[in-house]
N, C-alpha and C positions, 0 to 999 in steps of 0.2 A: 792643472795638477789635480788629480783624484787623489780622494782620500779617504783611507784603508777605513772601514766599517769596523767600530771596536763591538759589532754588538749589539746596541743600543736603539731603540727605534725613534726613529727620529717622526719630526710630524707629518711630511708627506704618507708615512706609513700606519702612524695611528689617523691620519683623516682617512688613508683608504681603509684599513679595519673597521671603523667607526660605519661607513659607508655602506660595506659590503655586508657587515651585520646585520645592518637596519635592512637594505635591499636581501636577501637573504631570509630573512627573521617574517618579511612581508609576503614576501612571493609565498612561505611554508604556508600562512593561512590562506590563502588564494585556493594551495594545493589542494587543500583541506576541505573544497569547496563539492558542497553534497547532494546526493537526490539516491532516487532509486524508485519504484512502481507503486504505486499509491491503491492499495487495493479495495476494490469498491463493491466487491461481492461480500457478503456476508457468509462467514464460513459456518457460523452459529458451533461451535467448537470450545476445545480451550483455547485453542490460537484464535483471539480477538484481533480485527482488521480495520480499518479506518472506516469501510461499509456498514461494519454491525454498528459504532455507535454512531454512525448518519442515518441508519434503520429508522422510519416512522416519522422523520421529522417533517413537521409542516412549512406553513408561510411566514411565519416567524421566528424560522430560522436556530442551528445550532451553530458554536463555535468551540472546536476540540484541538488538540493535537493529533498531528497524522502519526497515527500508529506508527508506519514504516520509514518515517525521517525524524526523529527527536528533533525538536528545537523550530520545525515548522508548524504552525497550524492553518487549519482550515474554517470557513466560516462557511454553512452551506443551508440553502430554503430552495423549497419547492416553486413553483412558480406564480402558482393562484391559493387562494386561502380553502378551496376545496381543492387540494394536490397533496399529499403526502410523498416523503421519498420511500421506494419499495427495496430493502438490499436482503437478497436470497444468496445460498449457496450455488444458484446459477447466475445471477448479475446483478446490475442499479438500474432501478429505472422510476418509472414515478407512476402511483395512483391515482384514480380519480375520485374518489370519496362517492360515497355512495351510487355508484355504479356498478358496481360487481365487479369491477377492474381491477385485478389483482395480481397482474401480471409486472413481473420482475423487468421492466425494459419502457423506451417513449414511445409513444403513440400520438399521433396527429394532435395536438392544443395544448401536450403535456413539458413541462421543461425546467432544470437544475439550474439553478445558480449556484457558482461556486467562487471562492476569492480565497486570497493567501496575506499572512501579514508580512509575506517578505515578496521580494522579484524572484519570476518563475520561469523558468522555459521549460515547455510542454514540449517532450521530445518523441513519445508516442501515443496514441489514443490504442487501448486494447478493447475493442467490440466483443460481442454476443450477439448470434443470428442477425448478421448482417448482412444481406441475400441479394443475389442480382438486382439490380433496378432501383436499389432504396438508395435513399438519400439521407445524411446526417447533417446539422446544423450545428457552426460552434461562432457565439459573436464573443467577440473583448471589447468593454468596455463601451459599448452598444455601437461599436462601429461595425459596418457590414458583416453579414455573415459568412464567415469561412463554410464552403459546400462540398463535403466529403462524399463522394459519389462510390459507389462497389468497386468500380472500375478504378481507383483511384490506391485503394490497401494495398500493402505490400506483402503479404500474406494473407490470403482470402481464405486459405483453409483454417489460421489459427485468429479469423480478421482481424489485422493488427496494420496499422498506419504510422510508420514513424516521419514524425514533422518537426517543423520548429516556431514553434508559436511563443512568441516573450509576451509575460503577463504582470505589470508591475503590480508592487505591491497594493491591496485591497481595492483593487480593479476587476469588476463583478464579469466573468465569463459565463452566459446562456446554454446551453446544451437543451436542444432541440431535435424534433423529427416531422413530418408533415403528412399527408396522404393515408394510406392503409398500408404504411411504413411501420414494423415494431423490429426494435432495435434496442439492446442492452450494451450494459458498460463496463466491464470487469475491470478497470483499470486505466492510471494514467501513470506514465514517466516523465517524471520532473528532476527537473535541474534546479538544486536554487543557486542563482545569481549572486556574487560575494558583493559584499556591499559598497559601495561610493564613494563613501570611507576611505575602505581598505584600497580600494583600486587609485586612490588619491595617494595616500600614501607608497604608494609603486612607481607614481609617477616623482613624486619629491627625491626617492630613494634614485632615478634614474636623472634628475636634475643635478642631484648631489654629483653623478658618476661622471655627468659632462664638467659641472665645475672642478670635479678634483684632476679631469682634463686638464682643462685649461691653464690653472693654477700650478699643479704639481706631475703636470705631463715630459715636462723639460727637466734634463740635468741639472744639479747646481751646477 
């Protein structure tokens, strides 16, 4: 015998509302989940870029907020104590201190550290005169080096390489070049990663979905 609904929500219905809220209310931040191109040129401009304040910085390293993602920051040194970072309105690349090296891009012994306080996926690398033959270098976390060859970009007219590199948080990624190779860096797209947390709770919220299965799948 069924019996006529006066209405009323009973608790198989407030456990699913309850449920669906939380699973729901979780996934929203997930969605929320941000990045965009990290620009490494210095436009020297009123529009200030994440490049102008890495401009000049030595082996001792700056730690800023990335201009183009609120709520990320970056922590970034040169690679020797005579290296400075170079950021022009043509790219990034690094100096050699008292060499007359003054050019905006890496060259053979020159190289960026860069790190994030949060988990990263590096989804494109955007180059500057990146020319037949050369080679680009990227390690995380000083495991081998990722070797970006010319023939490799997906766009060689605008050189731009989209990849997928996960870089956890405050995990130092090298940027390098080798030879009579010069090569600049206008830019990188980042994804950040939602956090472990949140992806924990996505999972409790999908726990809950199978228990309220089980429990309140069947008729009374």
């Amino acid at each position: 015998m069924k019996i006529k609904s006066n209405g009323s929500r009973g608790p198989r219905s407030l456990f699913w509302s309850a449920v669906l809220g939380v699973f729901f209310a979780v996934t929203s931040v997930v969605g929320t989940a941000y990045g965009g191109i990290i620009t490494l040129e210095g436009i020297n401009t009123a529009t200030t870029t994440t490049g102008d304040l890495l401009d000049e910085t030595g082996y001792l390293g700056i730690t800023i907020g990335v201009v183009e993602i609120p709520g990320l920051q970056i922590t970034a040194r040169s690679g020797s104590a005579t290296q400075t970072i170079n950021a022009t309105a043509g790219s990034l690349g690094i100096n050699a201190d008292g060499s007359a090296d003054t050019t905006d891009a890496f060259e053979d012994g020159e190289s960026l550290i860069l790190s994030f306080n949060q988990d990263i996926r590096i989804n494109r690398f955007d180059f500057n005169r990146f020319d037949f033959g050369e080679t680009f270098f990227v390690s995380v976390g000083g495991a081998s080096d990722i070797i970006i060859n010319y023939a490799d970009l997906n766009n060689k007219i605008s050189d731009l390489l989209d990849t997928n590199v996960v870089v956890f948080a405050n995990t130092e990624i090298v940027f390098s070049t080798s030879g009579s190779h010069v090569i600049g860096l206008d830019g990188l797209g980042v994804e950040v990663i939602p956090e472990p947390a949140v992806m924990g709770l996505i999972s409790l919220a999908g726990i809950g979905l199978l228990i309220g299965r089980r429990f309140f799948g069947k008729e009374e």
